[in-house]
N, C-alpha and C positions, 0 to 999 in steps of 0.2 A: 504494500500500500504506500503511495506515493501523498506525503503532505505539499501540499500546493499553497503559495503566500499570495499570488493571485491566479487570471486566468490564462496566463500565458505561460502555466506549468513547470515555472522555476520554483525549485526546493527549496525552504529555508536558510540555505547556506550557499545560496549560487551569487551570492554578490560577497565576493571577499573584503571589497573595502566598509561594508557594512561591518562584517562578520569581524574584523581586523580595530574597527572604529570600540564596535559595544565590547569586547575583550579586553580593550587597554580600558574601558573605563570602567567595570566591574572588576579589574583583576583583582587581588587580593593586595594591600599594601605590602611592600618589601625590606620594611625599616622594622627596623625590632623596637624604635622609640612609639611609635605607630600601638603597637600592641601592648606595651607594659604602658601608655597612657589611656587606653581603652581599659585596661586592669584596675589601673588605678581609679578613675574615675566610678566607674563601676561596684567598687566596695568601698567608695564614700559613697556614693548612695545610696547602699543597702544597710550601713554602718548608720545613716541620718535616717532613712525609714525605720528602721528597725529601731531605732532609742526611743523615739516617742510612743509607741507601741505598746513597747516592753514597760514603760514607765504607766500607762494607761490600763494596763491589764489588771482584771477584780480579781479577787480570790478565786479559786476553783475547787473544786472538792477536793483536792489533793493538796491546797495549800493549808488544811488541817493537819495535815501530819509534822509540818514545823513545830508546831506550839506543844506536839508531843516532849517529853521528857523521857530520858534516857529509861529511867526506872518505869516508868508507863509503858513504855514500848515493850523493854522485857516482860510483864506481866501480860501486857496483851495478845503477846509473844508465846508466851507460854501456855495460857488458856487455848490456843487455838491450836498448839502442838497436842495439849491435851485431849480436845476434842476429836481432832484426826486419831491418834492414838488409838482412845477408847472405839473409835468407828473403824479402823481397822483391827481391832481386836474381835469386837463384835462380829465384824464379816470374817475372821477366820474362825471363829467356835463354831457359827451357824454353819459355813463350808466343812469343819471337823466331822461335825453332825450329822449333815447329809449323807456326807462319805463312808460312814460308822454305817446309817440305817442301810444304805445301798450294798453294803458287803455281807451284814448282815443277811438282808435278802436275798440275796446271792447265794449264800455257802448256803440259807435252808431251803431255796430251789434245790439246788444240787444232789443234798441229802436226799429231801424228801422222791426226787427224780432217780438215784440211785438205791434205795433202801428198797426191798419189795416187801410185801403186805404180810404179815403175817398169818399164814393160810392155816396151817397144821393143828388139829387137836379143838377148831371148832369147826361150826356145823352153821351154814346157812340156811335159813328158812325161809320159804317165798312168802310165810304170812302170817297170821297174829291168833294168835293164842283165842280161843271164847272160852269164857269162865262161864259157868252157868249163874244163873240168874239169882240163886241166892248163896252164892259163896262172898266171903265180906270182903276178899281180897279184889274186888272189881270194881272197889272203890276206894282203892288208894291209887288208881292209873285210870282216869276217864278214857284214855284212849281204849283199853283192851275192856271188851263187852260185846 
């Protein structure tokens, strides 16, 4: 794709003395004074913006913590080690815990999955006993009658 400056289809850079013109007057300065007074200039203005600023700013919530004192800060210091503490202690007993009932149920899956039944020496029956109807013992078990 061919950029066209007008319509008799010369390129942007088909006039050298144009091209030759706008290069010397954008180039870059070549004096190293050129550049360390751009510097300098540059961080006195930011140095005069910046003071009046800094001088104008309110408190913020973080300018509380100046007026702390050394011995305040320690204890406040320490309450909150405290509370982390206690709160990772707490989450390690309750993870102990879990851990405990989970093996637990585990080893008596396993048992009860490996032990077999105790078959030998009794006798299963498909049904239930009828007592007749005035024997006294048919009323200490509502079920059998």
């Amino acid at each position: 794709m061919t950029v066209t400056r007008n319509d008799d289809g010369r390129s942007p850079g088909a006039d050298p003395q144009v091209t030759a013109s706008l290069s010397a007057h954008y180039a870059a300065p070549r004096s190293e004074a050129y550049w360390e007074g751009m510097e300098h200039s540059i961080m006195q203005r930011i140095s005069l913006a910046t003071s009046g600023v800094v001088r104008e700013l309110r408190p913020s919530w973080w300018s509380g913590f100046a007026e702390l004192r050394g011995a305040e800060i320690r204890a406040a210091g320490m309450i909150a080690a405290t509370l982390a503490l206690l709160a990772a202690g707490a989450s390690f007993v309750r993870d102990q815990q879990d851990n405990a009932k989970a093996q637990e149920m585990a080893a008596r899956a396993a048992v009860e999955t490996a032990m077999p039944l105790p078959l030998e020496g009794t006798t299963l029956t498909g049904g239930r006993r009828h007592l007749s109807p005035d024997a006294p013992e048919r009323f200490l078990n509502p079920l059998d009658y």
